[in-house]
C-alpha positions in Angstrom: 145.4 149.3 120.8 148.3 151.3 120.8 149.9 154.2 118.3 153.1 156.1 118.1 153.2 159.4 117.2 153.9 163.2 118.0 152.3 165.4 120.9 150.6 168.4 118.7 148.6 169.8 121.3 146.9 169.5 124.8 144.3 171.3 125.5 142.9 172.1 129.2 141.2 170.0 131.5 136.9 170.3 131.4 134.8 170.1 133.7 131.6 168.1 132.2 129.9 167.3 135.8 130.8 166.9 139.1 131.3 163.9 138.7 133.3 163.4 135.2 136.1 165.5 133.6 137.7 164.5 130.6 141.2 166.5 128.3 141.8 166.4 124.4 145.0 166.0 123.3 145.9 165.9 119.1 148.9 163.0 118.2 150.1 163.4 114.5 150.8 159.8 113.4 152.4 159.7 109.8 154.5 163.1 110.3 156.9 162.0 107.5 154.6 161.3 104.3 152.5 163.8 102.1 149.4 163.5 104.2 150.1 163.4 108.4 147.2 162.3 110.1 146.2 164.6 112.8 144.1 162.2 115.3 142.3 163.3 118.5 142.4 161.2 122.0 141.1 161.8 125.2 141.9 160.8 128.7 139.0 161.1 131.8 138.7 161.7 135.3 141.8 161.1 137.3 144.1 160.4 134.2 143.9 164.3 132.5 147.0 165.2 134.6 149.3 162.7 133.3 149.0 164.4 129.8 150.9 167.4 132.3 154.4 165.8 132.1 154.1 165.6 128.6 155.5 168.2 126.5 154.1 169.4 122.5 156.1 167.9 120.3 157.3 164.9 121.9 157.4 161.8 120.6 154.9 159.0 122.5 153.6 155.8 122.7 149.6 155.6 123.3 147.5 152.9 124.4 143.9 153.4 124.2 140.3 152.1 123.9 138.4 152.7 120.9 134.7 153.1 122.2 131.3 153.8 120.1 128.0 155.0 121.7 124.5 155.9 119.9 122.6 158.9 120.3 119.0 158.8 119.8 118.0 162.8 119.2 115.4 164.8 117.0 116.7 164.7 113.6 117.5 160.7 114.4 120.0 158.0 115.6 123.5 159.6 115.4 127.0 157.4 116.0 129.9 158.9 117.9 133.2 157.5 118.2 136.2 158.0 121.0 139.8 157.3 121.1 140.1 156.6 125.1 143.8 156.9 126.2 144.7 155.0 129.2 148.7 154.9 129.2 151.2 157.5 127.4 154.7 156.5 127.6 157.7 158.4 125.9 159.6 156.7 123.0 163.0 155.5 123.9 165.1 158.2 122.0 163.4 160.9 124.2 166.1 162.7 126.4 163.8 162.5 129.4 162.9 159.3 131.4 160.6 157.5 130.2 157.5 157.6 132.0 154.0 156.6 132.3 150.6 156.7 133.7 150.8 154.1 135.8 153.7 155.7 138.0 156.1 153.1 137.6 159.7 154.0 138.4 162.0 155.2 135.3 163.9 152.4 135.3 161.0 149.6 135.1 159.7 148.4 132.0 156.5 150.1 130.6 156.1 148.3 127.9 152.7 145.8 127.3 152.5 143.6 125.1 150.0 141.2 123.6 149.9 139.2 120.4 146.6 140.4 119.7 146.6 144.0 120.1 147.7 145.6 116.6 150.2 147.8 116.4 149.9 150.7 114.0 153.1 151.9 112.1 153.6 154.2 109.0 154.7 150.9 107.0 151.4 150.7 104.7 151.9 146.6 104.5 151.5 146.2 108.4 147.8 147.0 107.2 147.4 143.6 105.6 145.0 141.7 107.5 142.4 144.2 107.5 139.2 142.0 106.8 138.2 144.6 104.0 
């Protein structure tokens, strides 16, 4: 999946183990209408430094993994859900190169993209062919 939006905030790296680190970053999607959306992502292990090049307020492209996990604890079964981030890019009216996690030179293309994967823009009819 991938969205476009603004970088609100990056918050520092933490350490959860010795073996797993993981940084929170906050994108505001839908900056221009009464109610912005203010969504959180994260990025693990080797990839929390690539949110370093990055500055707040810059506007960029994420792709990410939606993932889900269940929690069995004392009060019951709880559901959690997580916005993985596994490439940022910049948009293309950025005055910086565009970059992204993957290392690729400036001037190569960045860009994936697959038929499948939807896209989500702040046009309400790109939202359809929801099933519900």
């Amino acid at each position: 999946m991938e969205v476009v939006g603004t970088l609100k905030v990056k918050f520092d790296t933490q350490k959860v183990s010795d073996r797993f680190q993981k940084r929170e970053f906050i994108l505001t999607t839908e900056a221009n209408t009464p109610y912005p959306q203010h969504v959180s992502f994260q990025v693990t292990q080797d990839k929390c430094s690539m949110l370093d090049q990055y500055n707040e307020g810059e506007e960029i492209k994420i792709q990410f993994n939606l993932r889900g996990r269940e929690w069995n604890g004392p009060q019951g079964v709880k559901y959690f859900n997580t916005l993985e981030a596994w490439r940022l890019e910049r948009m293309q009216g950025s005055n910086t190169a565009s970059s992204s996690s993957q290392g690729s030179s400036p001037s190569a293309s960045n860009t994936i993209s697959s038929p499948s994967a939807p896209v989500f823009t702040n046009n309400p009819a790109d939202n359809d062919d929801l099933p519900f």
